[in-house]
BAVO-170436 format. One record per residue: residue in three letters; x, y negated, z of N, C-alpha, C, O in turn. Coordinates in steps of 0.1 Angstrom, whole numbers, plus 5000, padded with zeros to 4 digits. Last residue first. Layout:
REM BAVO-170436
ALAXYZXYZXYZXYZ/...
END
This chain:
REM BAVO-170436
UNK510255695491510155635504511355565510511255515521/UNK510355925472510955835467511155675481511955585480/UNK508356115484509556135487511056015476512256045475/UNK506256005481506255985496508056045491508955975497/UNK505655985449505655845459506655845470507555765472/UNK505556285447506856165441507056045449508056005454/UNK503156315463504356405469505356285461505856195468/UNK501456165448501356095460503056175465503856115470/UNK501256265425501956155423501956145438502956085440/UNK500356515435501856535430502356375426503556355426/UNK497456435439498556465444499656465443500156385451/UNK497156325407497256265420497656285432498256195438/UNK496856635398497756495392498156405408499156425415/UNK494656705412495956785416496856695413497656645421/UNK492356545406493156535416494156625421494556615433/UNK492756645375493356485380493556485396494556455401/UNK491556895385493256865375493756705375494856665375/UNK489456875394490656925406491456875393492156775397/UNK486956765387487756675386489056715392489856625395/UNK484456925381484456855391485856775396485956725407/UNK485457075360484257005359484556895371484856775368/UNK487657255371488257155365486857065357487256985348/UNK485957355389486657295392487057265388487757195396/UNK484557525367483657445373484857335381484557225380/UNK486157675357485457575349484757475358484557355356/UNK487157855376487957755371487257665363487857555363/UNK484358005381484857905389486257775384486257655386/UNK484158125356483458005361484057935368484457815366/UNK486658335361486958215344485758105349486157985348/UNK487158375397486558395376486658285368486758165371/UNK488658295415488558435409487158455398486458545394/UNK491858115399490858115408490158295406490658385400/UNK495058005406494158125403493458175412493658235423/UNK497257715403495957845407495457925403495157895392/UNK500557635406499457745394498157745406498357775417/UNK502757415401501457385408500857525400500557515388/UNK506057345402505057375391503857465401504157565407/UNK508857105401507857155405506357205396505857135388/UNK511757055392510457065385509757175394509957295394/UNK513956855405513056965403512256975397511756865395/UNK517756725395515656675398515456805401516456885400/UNK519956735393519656755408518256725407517556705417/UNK520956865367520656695371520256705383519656605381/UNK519657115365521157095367521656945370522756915375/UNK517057185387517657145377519357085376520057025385/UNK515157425404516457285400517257295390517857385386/UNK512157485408513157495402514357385396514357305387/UNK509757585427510657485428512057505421512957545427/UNK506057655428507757685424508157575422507457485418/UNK503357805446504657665440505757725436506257835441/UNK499957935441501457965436502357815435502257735426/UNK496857965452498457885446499357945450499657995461/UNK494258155448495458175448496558075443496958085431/UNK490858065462492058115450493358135454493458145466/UNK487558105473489258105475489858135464489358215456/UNK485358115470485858055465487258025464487857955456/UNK484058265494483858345476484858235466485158275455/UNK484758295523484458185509485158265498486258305494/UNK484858455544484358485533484358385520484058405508/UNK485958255563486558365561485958435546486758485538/UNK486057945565485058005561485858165556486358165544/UNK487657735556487857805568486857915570487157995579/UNK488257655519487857665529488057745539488857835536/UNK490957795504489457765499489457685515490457665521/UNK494057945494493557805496492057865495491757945487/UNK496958225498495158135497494758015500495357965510/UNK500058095482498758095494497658115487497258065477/UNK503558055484502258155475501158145489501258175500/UNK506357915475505157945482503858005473503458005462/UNK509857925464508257955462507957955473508657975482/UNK512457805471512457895457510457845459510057745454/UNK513157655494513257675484513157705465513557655454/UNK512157995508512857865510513257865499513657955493/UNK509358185503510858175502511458055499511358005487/UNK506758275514507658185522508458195513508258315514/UNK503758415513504958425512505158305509504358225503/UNK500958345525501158485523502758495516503058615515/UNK499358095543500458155537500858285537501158335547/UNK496057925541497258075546498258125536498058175524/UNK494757655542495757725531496057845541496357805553/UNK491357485541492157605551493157685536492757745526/UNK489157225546490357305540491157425545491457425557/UNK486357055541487457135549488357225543487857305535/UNK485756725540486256865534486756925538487956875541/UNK483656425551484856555553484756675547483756745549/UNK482456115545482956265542483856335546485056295545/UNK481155835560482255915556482156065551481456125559/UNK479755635531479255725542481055805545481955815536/UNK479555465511479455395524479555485529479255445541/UNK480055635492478755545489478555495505477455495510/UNK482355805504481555805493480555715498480255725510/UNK485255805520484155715522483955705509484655645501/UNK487456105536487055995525485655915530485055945540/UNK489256395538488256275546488456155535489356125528/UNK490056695545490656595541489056465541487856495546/UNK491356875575490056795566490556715553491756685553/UNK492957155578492557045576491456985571490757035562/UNK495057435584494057395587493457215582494357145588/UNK497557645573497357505574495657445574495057425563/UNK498957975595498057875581498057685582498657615590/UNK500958225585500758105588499558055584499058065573/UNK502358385574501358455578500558335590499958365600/UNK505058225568504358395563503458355570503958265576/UNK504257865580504957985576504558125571503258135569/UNK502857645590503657675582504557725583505657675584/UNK500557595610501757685616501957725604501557845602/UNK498157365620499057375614500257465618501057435627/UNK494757225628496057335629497257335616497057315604/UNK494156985619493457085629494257165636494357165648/UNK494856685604495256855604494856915617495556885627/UNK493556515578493656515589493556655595492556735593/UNK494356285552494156435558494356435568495356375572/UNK492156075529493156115539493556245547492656325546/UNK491655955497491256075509492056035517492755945513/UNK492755815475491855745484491455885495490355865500/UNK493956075459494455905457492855875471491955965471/UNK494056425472493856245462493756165469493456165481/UNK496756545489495356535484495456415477496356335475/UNK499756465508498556535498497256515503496656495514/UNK501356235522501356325506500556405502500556415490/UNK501156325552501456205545500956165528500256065524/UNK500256585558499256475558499656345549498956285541/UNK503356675551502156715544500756605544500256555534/UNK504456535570505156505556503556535544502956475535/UNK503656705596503356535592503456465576502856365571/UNK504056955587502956935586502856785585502256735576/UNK506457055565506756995577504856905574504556825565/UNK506957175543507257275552506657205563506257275572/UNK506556995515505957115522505857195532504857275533/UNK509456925521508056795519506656895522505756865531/UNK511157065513511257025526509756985528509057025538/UNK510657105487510357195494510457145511509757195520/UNK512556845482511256875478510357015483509156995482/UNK514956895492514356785496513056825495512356835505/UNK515757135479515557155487514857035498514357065508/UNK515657025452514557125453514657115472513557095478/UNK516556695446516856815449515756885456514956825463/UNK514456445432514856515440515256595439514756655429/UNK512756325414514056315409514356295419514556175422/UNK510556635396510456495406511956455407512656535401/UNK508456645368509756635370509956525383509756405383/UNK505456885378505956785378507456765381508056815390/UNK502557055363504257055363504556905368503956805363/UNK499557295370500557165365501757145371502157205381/UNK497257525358498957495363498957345359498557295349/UNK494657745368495257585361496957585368497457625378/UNK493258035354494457975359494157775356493657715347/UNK491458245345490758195355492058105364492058095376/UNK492658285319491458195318490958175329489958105329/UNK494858415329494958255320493458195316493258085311/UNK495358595353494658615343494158445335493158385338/UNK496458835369496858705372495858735354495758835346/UNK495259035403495459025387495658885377494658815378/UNK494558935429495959025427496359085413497359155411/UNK492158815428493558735430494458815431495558765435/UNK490458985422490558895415492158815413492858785403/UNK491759285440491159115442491359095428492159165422/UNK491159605425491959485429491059405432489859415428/UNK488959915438489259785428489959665432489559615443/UNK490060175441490060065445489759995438490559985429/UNK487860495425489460395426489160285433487960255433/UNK486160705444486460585433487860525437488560515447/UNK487261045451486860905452487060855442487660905432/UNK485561345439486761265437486461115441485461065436/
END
C-alpha cells in the first residue's frame, strides 16, 4: 500500500506558524486593491520605511510573478534583498494569495500571504495582511528579526501613497 501524501506546510493553515496585520484604510476596496495590481504603484508603496524597490520582473496576475530587490544603505554599504511573490489566486477586489520568499526555487523559507479587502459600509477598507510561514521557528524568527514592524511600515507607506 502507498504512503499517503504529505501536505505543504502551506496548505495546512496553523496560528502558531501565522502573523496577521489589519489595516483601516480611508479608501474604497477597489482603489485599494488597485494599488496592488499595478507594478509602478507597488515599487512606489512597499516594503519598509527607508528601503527602496526595484522590480526585475513583474506580471501581476494567477500564475504571475513579482520579481524584486528591495535595497537599502546599512552601515554605509548598499544592500539588496531579493524577493520573488507568485501569485497563486487573483480575485479582484476581494483577495490575493501568494508565495512570497526569495527567487531561489527551493527556499525553504517561502510562506504563504494571504490579502483581503473588505469594504466597509463607510467606503474605508480594512485590509488584512496573513502569513503563513512553514514552522512555528520560522515565524519566530521573523517576527525576531523585525517583519511585524516592517509589515506596519508597509501598510503605512500603501495609506501614505494612496492618500497622495
Amino acid at each position: 500500500m502507498a504512503e499517503p501524501l504529505q501536505a505543504s506546510p502551506l496548505e495546512s493553515w496553523a496560528l502558531d506558524r501565522e502573523i496577521v496585520l489589519t489595516r483601516l484604510l480611508d479608501h474604497p476596496r477597489e482603489k485599494v486593491f488597485a494599488a496592488w495590481m499595478d507594478p509602478a504603484a507597488l515599487a512606489a508603496w512597499y516594503g519598509p520605511a527607508g528601503l527602496r524597490i526595484e522590480t526585475i520582473a513583474a506580471d501581476i496576475r494567477e500564475g504571475g510573478i513579482w520579481h524584486f530587490d528591495m535595497v537599502g544603505l546599512f552601515e554605509g554599504q548598499e544592500q539588496r534583498f531579493p524577493n520573488l511573490m507568485r501569485f497563486l489566486e487573483i480575485v479582484p477586489n476581494e483577495r490575493i494569495v501568494a508565495d512570497y520568499g526569495t527567487p531561489d526555487p527551493d527556499d525553504p523559507d517561502r510562506f504563504r500571504m494571504t490579502v483581503t479587502f473588505d469594504a466597509q459600509d463607510d467606503g474605508k477598507t480594512v485590509l488584512t495582511l496573513r502569513q503563513l510561514h512553514p514552522s512555528r521557528a520560522r515565524r519566530q524568527a521573523v517576527i525576531g528579526f523585525g517583519a511585524v514592524g516592517y509589515g506596519i511600515q508597509t501598510l503605512d507607506g500603501l495609506a501614505a501613497w494612496l492618500a497622495r
